[in-house]
VEXDOGU-955969 format. One line per 4 residues: their letters; for each residue x negated, y negated, z of C-alpha. Coordinates in Angstrom, 3 decimals. Last residue first. Layout:
! residues N
a) X:Y:Z; ...
! end
This chain:
! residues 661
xxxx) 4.254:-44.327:87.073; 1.338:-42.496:88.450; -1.739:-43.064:86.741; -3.698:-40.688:84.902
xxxx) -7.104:-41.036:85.463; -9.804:-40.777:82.124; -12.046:-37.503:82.138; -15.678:-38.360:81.125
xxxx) -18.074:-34.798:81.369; -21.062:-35.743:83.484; -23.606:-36.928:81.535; -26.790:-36.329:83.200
xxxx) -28.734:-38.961:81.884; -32.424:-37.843:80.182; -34.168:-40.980:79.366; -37.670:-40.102:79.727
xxxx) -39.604:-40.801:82.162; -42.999:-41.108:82.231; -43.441:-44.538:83.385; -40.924:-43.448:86.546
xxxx) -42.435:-44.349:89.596; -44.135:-47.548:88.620; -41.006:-48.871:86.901; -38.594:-47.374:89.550
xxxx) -36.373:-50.593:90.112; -36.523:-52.836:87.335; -36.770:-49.754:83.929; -35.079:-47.650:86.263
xxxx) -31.833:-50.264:86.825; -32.099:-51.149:83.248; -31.659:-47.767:81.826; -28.978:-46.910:84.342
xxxx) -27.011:-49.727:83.839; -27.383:-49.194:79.812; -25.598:-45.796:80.905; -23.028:-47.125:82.028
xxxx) -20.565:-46.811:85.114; -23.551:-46.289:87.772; -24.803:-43.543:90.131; -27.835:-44.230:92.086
xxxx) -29.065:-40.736:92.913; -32.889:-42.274:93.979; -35.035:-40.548:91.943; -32.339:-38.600:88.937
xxxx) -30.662:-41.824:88.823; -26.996:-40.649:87.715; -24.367:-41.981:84.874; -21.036:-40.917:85.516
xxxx) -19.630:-43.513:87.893; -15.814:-42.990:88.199; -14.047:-45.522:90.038; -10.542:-44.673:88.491
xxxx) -10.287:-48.587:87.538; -13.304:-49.857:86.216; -13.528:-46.572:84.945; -10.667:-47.339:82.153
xxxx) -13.133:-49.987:80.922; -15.989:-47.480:79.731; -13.273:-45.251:77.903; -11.911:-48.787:76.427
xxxx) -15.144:-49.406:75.100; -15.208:-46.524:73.429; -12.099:-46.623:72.029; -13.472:-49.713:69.829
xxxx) -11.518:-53.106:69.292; -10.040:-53.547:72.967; -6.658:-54.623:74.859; -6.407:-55.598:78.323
xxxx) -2.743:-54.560:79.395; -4.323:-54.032:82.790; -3.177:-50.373:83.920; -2.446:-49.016:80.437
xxxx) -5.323:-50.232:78.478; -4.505:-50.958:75.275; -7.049:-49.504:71.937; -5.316:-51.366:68.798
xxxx) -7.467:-54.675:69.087; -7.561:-56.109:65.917; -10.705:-58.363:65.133; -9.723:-60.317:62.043
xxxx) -6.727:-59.994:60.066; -4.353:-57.157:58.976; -6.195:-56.969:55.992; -9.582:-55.846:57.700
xxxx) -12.642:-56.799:55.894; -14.940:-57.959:58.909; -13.717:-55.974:62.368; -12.384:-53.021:60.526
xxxx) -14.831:-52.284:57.689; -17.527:-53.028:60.054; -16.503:-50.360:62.183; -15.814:-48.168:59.701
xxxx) -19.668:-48.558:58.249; -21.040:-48.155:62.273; -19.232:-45.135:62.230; -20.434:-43.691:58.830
xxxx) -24.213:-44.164:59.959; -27.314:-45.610:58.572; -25.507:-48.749:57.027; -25.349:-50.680:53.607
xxxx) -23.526:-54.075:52.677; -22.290:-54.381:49.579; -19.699:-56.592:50.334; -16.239:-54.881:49.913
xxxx) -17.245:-51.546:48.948; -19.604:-51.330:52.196; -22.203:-48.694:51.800; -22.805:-45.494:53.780
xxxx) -26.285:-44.111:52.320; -28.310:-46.040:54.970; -32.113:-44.679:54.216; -34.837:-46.196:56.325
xxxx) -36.677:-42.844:56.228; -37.657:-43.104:59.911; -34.251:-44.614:61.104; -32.507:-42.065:59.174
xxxx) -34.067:-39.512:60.840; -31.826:-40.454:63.705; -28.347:-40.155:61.854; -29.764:-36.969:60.797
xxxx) -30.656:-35.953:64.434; -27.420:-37.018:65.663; -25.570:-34.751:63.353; -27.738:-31.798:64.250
xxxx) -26.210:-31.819:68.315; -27.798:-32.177:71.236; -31.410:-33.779:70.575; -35.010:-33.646:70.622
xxxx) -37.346:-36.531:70.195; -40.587:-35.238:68.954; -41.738:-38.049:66.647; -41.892:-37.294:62.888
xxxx) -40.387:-33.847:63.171; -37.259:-34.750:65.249; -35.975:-31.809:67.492; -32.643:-29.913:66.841
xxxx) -32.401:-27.636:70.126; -31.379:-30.115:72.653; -30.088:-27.893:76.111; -28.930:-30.488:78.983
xxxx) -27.438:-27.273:80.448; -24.171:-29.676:81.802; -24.386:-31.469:78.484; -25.097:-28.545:75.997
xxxx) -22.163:-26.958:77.119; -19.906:-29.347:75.164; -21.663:-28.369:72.198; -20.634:-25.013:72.841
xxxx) -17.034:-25.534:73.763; -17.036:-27.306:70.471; -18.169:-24.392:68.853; -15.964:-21.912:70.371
xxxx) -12.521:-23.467:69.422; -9.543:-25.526:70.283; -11.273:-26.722:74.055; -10.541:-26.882:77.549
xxxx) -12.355:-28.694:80.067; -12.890:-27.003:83.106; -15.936:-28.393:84.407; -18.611:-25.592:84.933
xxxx) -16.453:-23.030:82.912; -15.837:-24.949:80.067; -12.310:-23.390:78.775; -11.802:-21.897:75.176
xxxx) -8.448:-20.234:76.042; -6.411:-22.975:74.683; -4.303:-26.343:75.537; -4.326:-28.601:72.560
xxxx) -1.113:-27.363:71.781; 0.823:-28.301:74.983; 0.036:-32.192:74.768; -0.856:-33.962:77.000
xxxx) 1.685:-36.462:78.005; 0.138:-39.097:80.692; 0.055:-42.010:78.742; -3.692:-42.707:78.847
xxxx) -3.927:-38.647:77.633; -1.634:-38.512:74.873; -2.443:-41.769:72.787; -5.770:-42.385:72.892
xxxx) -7.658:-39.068:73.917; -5.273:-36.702:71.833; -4.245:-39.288:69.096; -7.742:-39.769:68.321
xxxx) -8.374:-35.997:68.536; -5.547:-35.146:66.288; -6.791:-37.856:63.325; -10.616:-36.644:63.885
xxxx) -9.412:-33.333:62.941; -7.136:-34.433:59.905; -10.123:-36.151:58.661; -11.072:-39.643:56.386
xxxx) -9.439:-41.628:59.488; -6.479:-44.355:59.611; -5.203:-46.374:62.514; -1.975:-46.874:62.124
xxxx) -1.227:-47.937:66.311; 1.036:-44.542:66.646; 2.126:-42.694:63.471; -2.213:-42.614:63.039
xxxx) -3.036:-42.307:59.704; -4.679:-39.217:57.389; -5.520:-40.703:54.060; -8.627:-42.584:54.809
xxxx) -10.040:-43.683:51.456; -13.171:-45.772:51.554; -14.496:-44.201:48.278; -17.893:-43.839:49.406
xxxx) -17.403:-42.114:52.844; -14.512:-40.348:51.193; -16.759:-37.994:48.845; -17.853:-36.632:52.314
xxxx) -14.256:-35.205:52.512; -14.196:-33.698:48.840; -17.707:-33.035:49.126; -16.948:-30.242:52.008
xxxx) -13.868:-28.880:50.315; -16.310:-27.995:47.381; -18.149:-26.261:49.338; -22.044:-25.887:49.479
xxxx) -22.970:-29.646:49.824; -25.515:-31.434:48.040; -26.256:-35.220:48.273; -27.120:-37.170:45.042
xxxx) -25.671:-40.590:46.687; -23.258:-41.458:44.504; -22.771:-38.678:42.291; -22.582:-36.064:45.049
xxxx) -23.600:-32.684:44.221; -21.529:-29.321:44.736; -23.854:-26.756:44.307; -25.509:-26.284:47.557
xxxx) -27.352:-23.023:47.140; -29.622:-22.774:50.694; -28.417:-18.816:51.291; -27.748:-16.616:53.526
xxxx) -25.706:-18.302:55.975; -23.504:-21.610:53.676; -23.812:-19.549:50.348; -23.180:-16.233:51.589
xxxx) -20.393:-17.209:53.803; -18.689:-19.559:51.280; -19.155:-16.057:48.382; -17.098:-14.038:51.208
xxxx) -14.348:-16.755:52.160; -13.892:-16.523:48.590; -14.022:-13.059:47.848; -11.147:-12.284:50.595
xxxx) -10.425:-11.005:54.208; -13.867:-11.242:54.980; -16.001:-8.894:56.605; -19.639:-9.267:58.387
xxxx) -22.229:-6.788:57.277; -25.213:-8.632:57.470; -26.902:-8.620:53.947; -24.353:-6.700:52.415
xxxx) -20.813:-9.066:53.481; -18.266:-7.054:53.211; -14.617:-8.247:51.722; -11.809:-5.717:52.778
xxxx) -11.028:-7.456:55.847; -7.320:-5.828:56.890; -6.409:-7.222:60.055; -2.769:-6.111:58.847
xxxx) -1.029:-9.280:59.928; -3.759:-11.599:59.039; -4.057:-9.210:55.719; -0.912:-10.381:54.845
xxxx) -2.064:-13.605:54.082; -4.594:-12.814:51.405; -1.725:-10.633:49.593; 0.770:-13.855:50.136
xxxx) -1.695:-16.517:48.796; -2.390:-13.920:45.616; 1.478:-14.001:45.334; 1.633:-17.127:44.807
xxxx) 3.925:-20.130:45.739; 4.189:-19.241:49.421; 6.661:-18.416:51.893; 6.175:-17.563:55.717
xxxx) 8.864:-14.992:56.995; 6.806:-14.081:59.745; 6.436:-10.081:58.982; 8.420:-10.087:55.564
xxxx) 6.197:-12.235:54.185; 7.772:-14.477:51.467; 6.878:-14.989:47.937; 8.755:-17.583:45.838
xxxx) 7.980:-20.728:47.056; 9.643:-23.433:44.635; 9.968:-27.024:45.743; 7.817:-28.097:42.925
xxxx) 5.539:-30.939:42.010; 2.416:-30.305:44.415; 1.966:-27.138:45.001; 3.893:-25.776:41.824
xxxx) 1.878:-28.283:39.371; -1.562:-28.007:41.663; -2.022:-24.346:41.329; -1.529:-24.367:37.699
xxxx) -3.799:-27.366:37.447; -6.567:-25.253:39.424; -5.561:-22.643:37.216; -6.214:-24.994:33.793
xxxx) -10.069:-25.380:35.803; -11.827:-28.741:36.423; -8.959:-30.655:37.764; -7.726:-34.681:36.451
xxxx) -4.869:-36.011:38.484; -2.303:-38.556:36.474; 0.295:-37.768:38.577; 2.976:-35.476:36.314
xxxx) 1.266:-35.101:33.344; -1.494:-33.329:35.258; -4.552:-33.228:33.628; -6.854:-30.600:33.351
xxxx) -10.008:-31.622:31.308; -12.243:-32.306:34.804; -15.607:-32.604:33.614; -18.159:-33.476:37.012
xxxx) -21.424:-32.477:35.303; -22.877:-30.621:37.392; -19.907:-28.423:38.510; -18.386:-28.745:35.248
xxxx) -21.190:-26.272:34.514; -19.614:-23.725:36.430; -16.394:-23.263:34.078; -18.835:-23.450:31.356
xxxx) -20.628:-20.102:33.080; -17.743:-18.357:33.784; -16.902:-18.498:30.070; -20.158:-17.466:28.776
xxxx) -19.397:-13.522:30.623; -21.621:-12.081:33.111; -22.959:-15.177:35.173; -26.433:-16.046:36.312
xxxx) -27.449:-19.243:38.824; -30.049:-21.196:37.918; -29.206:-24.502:39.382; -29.470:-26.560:36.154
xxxx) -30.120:-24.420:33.494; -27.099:-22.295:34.067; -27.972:-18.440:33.137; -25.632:-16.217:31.224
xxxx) -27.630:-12.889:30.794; -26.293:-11.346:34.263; -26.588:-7.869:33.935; -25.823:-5.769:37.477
xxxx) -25.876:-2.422:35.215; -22.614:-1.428:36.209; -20.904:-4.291:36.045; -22.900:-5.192:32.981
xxxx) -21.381:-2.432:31.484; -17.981:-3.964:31.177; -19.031:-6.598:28.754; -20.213:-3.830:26.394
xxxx) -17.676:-2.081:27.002; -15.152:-4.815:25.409; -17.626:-6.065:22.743; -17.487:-2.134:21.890
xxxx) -13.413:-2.685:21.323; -10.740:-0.913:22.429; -11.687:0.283:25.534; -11.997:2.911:28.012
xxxx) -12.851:3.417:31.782; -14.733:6.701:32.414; -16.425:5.313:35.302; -20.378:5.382:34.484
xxxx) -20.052:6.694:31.006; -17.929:3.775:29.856; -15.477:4.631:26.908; -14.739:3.174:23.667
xxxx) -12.396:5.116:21.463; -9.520:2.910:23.128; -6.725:3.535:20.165; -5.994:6.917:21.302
xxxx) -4.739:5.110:24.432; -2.365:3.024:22.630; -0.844:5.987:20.926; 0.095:7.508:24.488
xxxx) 2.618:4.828:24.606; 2.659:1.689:26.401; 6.092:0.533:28.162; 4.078:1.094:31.724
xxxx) 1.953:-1.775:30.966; 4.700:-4.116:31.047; 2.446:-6.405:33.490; -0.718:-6.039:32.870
xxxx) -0.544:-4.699:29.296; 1.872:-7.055:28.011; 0.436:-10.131:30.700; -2.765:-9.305:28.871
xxxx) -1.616:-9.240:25.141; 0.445:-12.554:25.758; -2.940:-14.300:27.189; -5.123:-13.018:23.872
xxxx) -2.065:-14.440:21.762; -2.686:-18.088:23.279; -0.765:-20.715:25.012; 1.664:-18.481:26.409
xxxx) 5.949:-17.953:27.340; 7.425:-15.157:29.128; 10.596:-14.212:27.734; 10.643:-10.854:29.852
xxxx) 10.231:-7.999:27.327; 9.849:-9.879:24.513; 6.886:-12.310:25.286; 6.565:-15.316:23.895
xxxx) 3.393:-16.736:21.925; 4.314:-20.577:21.251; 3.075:-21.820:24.154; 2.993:-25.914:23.305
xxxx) 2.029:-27.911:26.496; 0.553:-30.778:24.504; -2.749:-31.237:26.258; -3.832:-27.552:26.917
xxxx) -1.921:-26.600:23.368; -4.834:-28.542:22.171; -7.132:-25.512:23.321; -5.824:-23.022:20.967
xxxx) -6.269:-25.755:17.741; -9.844:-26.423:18.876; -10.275:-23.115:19.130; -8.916:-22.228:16.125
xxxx) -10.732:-24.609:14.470; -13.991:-22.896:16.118; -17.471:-23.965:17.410; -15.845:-26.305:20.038
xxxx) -16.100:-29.319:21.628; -14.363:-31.417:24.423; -13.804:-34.750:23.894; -10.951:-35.039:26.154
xxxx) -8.058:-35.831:23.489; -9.855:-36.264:20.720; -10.855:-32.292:21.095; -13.643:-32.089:18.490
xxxx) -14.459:-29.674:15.868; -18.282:-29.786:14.802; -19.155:-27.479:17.687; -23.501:-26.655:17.025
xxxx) -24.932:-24.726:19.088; -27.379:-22.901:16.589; -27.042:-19.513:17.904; -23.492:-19.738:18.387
xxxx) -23.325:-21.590:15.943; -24.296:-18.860:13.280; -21.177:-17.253:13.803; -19.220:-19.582:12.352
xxxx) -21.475:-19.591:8.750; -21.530:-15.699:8.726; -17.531:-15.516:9.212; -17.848:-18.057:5.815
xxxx) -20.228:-15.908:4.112; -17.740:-13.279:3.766; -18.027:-9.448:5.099; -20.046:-10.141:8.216
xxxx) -23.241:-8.301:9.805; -24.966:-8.929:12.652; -28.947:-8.901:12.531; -29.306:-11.042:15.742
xxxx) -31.147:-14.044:14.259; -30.882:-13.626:10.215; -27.290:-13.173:10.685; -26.647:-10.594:8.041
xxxx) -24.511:-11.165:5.157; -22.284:-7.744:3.811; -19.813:-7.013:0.817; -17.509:-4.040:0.619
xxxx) -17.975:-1.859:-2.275; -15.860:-2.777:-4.863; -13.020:0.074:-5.925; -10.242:-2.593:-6.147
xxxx) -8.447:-1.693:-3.497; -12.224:-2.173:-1.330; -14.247:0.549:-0.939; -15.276:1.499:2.447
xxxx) -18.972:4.143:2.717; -20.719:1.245:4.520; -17.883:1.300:6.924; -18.260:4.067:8.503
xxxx) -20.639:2.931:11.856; -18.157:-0.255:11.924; -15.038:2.429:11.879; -13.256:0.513:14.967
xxxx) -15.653:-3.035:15.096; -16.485:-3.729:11.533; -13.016:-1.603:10.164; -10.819:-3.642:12.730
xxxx) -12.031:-7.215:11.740; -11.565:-6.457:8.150; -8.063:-5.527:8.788; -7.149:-8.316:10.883
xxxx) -8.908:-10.451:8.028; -6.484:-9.207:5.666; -3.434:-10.179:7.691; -0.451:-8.102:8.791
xxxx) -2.205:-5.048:9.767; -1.639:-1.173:9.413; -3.020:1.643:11.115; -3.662:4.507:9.045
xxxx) -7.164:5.765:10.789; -9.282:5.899:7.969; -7.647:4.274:4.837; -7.190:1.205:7.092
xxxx) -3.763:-0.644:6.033; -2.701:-4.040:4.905; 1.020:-4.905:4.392; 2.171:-5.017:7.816
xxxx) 5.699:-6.597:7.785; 7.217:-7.179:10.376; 10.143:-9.027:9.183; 9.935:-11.961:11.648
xxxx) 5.579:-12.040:12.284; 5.373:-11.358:8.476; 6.895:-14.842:7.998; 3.912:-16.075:9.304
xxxx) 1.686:-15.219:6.520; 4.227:-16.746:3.906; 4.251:-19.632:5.861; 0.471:-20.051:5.898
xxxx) 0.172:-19.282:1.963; 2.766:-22.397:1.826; 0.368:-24.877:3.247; 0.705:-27.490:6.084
xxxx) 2.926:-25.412:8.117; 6.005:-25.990:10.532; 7.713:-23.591:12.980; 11.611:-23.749:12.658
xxxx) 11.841:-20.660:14.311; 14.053:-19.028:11.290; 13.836:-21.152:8.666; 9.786:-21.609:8.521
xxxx) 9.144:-24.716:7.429; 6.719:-26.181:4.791; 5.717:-29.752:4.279; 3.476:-30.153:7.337
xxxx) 2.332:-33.424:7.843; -0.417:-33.946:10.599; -1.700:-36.561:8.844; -5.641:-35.402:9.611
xxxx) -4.772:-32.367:8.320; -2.481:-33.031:5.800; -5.445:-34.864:4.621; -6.952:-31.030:3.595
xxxx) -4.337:-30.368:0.960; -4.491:-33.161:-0.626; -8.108:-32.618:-1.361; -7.206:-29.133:-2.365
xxxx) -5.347:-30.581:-5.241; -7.988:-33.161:-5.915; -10.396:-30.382:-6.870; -13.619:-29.317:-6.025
xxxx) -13.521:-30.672:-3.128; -16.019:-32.982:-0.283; -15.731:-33.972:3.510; -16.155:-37.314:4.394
xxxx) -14.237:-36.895:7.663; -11.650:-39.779:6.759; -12.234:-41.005:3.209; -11.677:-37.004:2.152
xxxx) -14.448:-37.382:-0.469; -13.164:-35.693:-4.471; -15.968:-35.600:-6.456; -17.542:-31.728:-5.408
xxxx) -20.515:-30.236:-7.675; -21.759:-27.161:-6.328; -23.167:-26.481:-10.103; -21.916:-23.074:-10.217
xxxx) -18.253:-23.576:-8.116; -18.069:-26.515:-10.518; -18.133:-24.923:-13.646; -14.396:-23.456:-12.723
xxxx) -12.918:-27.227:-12.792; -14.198:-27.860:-16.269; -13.281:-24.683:-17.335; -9.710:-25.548:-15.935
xxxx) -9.634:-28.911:-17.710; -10.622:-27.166:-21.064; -7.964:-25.168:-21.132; -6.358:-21.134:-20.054
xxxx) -10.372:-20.086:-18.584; -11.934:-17.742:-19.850; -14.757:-16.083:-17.070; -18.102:-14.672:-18.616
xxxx) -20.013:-15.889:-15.574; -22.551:-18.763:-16.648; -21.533:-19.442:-20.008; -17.655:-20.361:-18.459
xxxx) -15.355:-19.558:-21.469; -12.911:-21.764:-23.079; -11.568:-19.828:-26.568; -8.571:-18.524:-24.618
xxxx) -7.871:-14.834:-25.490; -8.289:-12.896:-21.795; -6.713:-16.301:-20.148; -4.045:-16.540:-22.330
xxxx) -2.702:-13.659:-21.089; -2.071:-15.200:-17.531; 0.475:-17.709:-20.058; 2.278:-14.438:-21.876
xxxx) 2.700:-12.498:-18.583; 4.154:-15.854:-16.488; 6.248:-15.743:-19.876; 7.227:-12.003:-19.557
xxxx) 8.562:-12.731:-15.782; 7.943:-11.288:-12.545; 4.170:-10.715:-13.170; 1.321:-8.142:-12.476
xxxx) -2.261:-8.234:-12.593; -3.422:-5.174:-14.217; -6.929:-6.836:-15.393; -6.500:-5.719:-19.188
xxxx) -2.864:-3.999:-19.663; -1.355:-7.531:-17.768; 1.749:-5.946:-16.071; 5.517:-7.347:-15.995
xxxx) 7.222:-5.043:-13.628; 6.987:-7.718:-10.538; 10.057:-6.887:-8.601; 12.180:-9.631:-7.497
xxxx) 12.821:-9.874:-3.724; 14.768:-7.480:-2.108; 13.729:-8.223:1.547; 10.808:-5.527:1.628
xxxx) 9.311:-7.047:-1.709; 8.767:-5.196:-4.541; 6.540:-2.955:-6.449; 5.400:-1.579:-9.919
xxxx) 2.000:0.457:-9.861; -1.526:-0.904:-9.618; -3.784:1.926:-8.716; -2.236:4.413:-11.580
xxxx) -1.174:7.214:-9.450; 2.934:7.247:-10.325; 2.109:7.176:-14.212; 4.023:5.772:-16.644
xxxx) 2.114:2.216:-16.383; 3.939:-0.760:-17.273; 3.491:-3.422:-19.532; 6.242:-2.382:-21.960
xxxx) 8.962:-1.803:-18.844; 11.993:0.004:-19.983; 10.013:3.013:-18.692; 9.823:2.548:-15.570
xxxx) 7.525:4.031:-12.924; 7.461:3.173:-9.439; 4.764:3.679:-6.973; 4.928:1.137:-4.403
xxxx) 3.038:-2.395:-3.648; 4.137:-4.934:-0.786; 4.647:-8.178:-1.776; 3.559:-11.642:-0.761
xxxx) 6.167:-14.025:-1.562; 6.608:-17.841:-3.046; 4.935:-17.818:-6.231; 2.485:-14.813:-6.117
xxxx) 0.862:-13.007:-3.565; -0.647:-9.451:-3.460; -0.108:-7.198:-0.869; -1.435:-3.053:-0.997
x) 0.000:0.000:0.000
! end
C-alpha cells in the first residue's frame, strides 16, 4: 500500500484491474496499480505507460505527457520540462541560484510561489481549514496530513514488521531506530535503495540531508528559531512551535479515554501509558524489542535504554560548566542552569509572576488561584492540591522514611528533604547565588528570605502595632515578647516540652534551647580567626568579621547608605525613611505609658520597675541593670584588679514582670 498526492487528496493504492482503462495495467502485481481514496474519492485510472504516474482525468494524462515529449530539457540531468519557464525554474536547483528574499528573515527561493508560501509564516495566515476541528494550516499538503488524524488513515507501512504510519517520516524514523541494523537491505516503493549522510562528528546516519542539517546543531549549538516571546532558543521549528503553546495555552493533543488535554504528543503518550496503561494490549509489548540486562525493563526505542542504562551504570555525561554538577538527561541540566542564570520563562497570566520550571507554574496556578484541594487524608482529613503533597504527608502518619541518606544513614520522608540534607551536611554546594551581593545559599527557600534584605520587602506584619518583618518566625516571637507577655496572656502554643532546665524557660525546638544553654554554660564555640574573640552563636561571628573585612552588604534603597548588619539597616529604615513619620514609638510600656523606638530598650526599661539587675561583677558581685554599667563600673572601680579581664557577663536569662491588674 502506498500514498501518493495529487490535487486535493492523498490516496491509498490497491490492486485493481480494468479493462476499460487504456493506460492501465491488466495485471494485479504491476507496482503501480489503480486505487482510490478511503472516503470514495475519485479513482486515478488514468496511467502515464513511461513513469506510471497516475491521473484522474485524460487531460491531467495528456499535459504530464508533455513532459516525456517537450523539446525543453535540463543538459545537466536529462529532465523535460512542459515550457521554457519551468526549465528555467528546474536549472536553478543546479546552479543554487535563489531571487526571491523574504524582506523579513532574508531567507532565499527558487520560486515566488514558495516565497508566498513562507510569509504566511511570519503573517500567521493560514488559508486552509480543517472542517471538522476547525484547525487551521498554512499549506494544503499540511491539511491533507492532518486529515489522516480523523479518518485514520495510515497509508505508509514497514515491509518488515507490518506496522503502518500516517506520515512518511514516521516511517523512516521507525526503520532507523526498529530495523536500523536491517535497513541497509530497504528498498524504497520505487526499488531505490535508501539514501544515507553521516554526521561527520558522531557517525549517525540520516536518510535526507535536511535531518543531517538539524542534527548537526546539536554539535554545533547553534538554535536559529527564536521564542519572541521570552527569547528562548531552540534547534527545532517544532520546538519552537511546541514551546509557544507555553505562552498561549494551546493543548491541542486530547486524550480519549478521559478528555485530558496536552501541550505536546510526547505528554499525551505518557499520561496514556501512565495512566490508562491497563487498556494496552499484548501488541504493545511486542513492540519494546529493547530490553535492559540489568532489570529486564523494556523499551521501544534504543535512545530509550540507552538513557535507562545510565541508572545502572551511574553515567552522568551532562555536566554544568558553572558549578560542575552532572545530570543524566540534557533536560535536567537546562532546568539547572536557570539556577545561574536566574531565567524564569513561566509566567502566570494570572499575577504577572515569572517561575523557572512549567511545574513550578503548575504548582503556583492551583496554590495560588484556585480554591480546589482535591486529595484528602483520611487520617486528619487535611486536603491538598496534589497528590504527591498527600503521599509525602501520609508518611507523618505512617512514620514511613523511605529516603536514606548513604553517607550517614539518616532517613527522609522524601528526595527533597534528602538532596537539602546532603547539600547543607555533607556537602559545601551552595547553588543558589545572590545577584546582589554574590552570596551562596544551598536552598532555594533560604535566598528567597535573604533575597529580602535587598528588596526591603517585609511581608509578614504585626495585626497589633503593624510592625512588619522579612520572617514568619521573627513575626511570632515579636508578638510573643511584645504583645503577649507585657499584657499578661501567654499564649498556649508557645508552651512545649523543650524546657531549660537551669531556668525554666521553655522553648519551640531543640536548637534554640541550645543556644539558650550557651548562656548559663557560657560555652562560645565559633571563634574569630583574625583576633581570637570567641562567641555564642555563628551569626554574631559573621556580623563580627565584618568589622575586619569592612564589608556592609545590607544597603539602604532609599539613600544608599550601607551597614554591617540587617538590624542596624531596619533600624535606620524606621527611624529615617519611615512613611508614617519620624521616630515612631510602637514599643509601650504598660506600667508608665512611656513609649520607645526599639524593644530593646523597652526590655531594659521594664527593669526599672521589676528591680531585676542581671548583669553581675564577677570581683565584687555588684549587680547592675546594664551591661554598659557593668563595663564602666570595672573599667573605674577594679582597673588595677581586673586589666585582664575580659568581658564575660553572666547573663542571666531576662524575664519581664507581669503586673497584676
Amino acid at each position: 500500500m502506498f500514498v501518493y498526492y495529487a490535487g486535493e487528496s492523498s490516496f491509498e493504492v490497491k490492486t485493481q484491474s480494468d479493462s476499460t482503462d487504456h493506460t492501465a495495467h491488466p495485471h494485479d502485481d504491476s507496482p503501480w496499480p489503480n486505487y482510490q481514496t478511503k472516503t470514495g474519492a475519485v479513482q486515478k485510472r488514468f496511467r502515464c505507460s513511461r513513469c506510471k504516474k497516475s491521473f484522474s482525468s485524460d487531460s491531467g494524462l495528456y499535459q504530464h505527457r508533455r513532459i516525456h515529449t517537450s523539446r525543453y530539457k535540463c543538459t545537466e540531468c536529462g529532465k523535460c520540462c512542459r515550457s521554457s519557464k519551468d526549465l528555467t525554474v528546474h536549472r536553478r536547483r543546479h546552479s543554487g541560484e535563489k531571487p526571491c528574499e523574504c524582506t523579513v528573515c532574508g531567507k532565499r527561493f527558487t520560486t515566488s510561489q514558495r516565497l508566498v508560501v513562507h510569509s504566511r509564516m511570519h503573517s500567521g495566515e493560514k488559508l486552509h481549514k480543517c472542517q471538522v476541528c476547525e484547525k487551521a494550516f498554512g499549506q494544503k499538503c499540511h491539511l491533507n496530513v492532518h486529515m489522516r488524524v480523523h479518518t485514520g488513515e495510515k497509508p505508509f507501512k514497514c515491509l518488515l514488521c507490518n506496522k503502518n504510519f500516517a506520515r512518511s517520516c514516521a516511517l523512516q524514523q521507525h526503520k532507523l531506530h526498529i530495523h536500523s541494523n536491517k535497513c541497509n537491505n530497504i528498498n524504497e516503493p520505487n526499488g531505490e535503495k535508501i539514501k544515507k549522510f553521516d554526521c561527520t562528528v558522531c557517525g549517525k546516519q540520516f536518510k535526507k540531508s535536511s535531518y543531517l542539517v538539524v542534527h548537526s546543531r546539536t554539535h554545533s549549538g547553534e538554535k536559529p528559531y527564536k521564542c519572541y516571546v521570552c527569547d528562548k532558543a531552540f534547534s527545532e521549528s517544532g520546538n519552537l512551535k511546541t514551546h509557544m503553546r507555553v505562552h498561549t495555552g494551546e493543548k491541542p493533543y486530547k486524550c480519549s479515554a478521559c478528555n485530558k488535554c496536552f501541550g505536546s504528543s510526547t505528554h499525551l503518550h505518557r499520561h496514556e501509558f501512565c495512566v490508562h496503561n491497563s487498556n494496552k494490549t499484548n501488541e504493545d509489548e511486542k513492540t519494546k524489542k529493547f530490553e535492559c540486562t540489568v532489570c529486564g525493563k523494556r523499551f521501544m526505542q534504543s535512545h530509550y535504554l540507552l538513557v535507562h542504562n545510565r541508572i545502572h551504570t551511574g553515567e552522568k555525561p551532562f555536566k554544568c560548566q558553572v558549578c560542575g554538577k552532572d545530570f543524566r538527561l540534557l533536560a535536567p541540566l537546562n532546568s539547572h542552569m536557570r539556577l545561574h542564570t536566574g531565567e524564569k520563562p513561566y509566567k502566570c497570566h494570572l499575577c504577572g509572576k515569572d517561575f523557572r520550571h512549567s511545574g513550578s507554574l503548575k504548582i503556583h496556578l492551583r496554590g495560588v488561584h484556585s480554591s480546589d484541594r482535591p486529595y484528602l487524608c483520611h487520617v486528619c482529613e487535611k486536603t491538598f492540591t496534589w497528590f504527591e503533597n498527600l503521599k509525602r504527608h501520609l508518611r507523618v502518619h505512617t512514620e514511613e522514611r523511605p529516603s536514606l541518606c548513604h553517607m550517614c544513614d539518616k532517613s527522609f520522608r522524601g528526595p527533597g528533604d534528602l538532596n537539602t540534607h546532603l547539600r547543607t551536611v555533607h556537602s559545601s554546594e551552595k547553588p543558589y547565588l545572590c545577584h546582589v551581593c554574590d552570596k551562596a545559599f544551598s536552598r532555594s527557600s533560604t535566598l528567597k528570605i535573604h533575597t529580602r534584605v535587598h528588596t526591603g520587602e517585609k511581608p509578614y506584619k504585626c495585626s497589633v502595632c503593624n510592625r512588619a518583618f522579612s520572617q514568619s518566625y521573627p513575626l511570632l516571637k515579636h508578638e510573643r515578647w511584645v504583645h503577649d507577655k507585657i499584657s499578661g496572656e501567654i499564649n498556649a502554643d508557645w508552651k512545649t516540652k523543650f524546657e531549660c532546665t537551669v531556668c525554666g524557660k521553655q522553648f519551640r525546638n531543640t536548637c534554640d534551647l541550645v543556644r539558650h544553654g550557651r548562656i548559663h554554660s557560657g560555652e562560645k564555640p565559633y571563634v574569630c580567626h583574625e583576633c581570637g574573640k570567641a562567641f555564642s552563636a555563628l551569626a554574631l561571628l559573621n556580623r563580627h568579621i565584618r568589622a575586619h573585612t569592612g564589608q556592609k552588604p545590607y544597603n539602604c534603597s532609599h539613600c544608599k547608605k550601607s551597614f554591617s548588619a540587617s538590624s542596624e539597616l531596619a533600624r535606620h529604615r524606621r527611624h529615617t525613611h519611615n512613611p508614617e513619620g519620624p521616630c515612631p514609638r510602637p514599643y509601650i510600656c504598660q506600667v508608665c505609658n512611656k513609649a520607645f523606638m526599639e524593644c530593646g530598650h523597652l526590655r531594659e526599661h521594664i527593669r526599672i520597675h521589676t528591680g531585676e539587675k542581671p548583669f553581675k561583677c564577677s570581683v565584687c558581685d555588684r549587680s547592675f541593670t546594664q551591661k554598659s554599667s557593668l563595663w564602666k563600673h570595672q573599667r573605674h572601680v577594679h582597673s588595677n584588679t581586673t586589666s585582664g579581664l575580659q568581658r564575660d557577663v553572666q547573663n542571666t536569662p531576662v524575664e519581664f514582670f507581669i503586673f497584676p491588674s
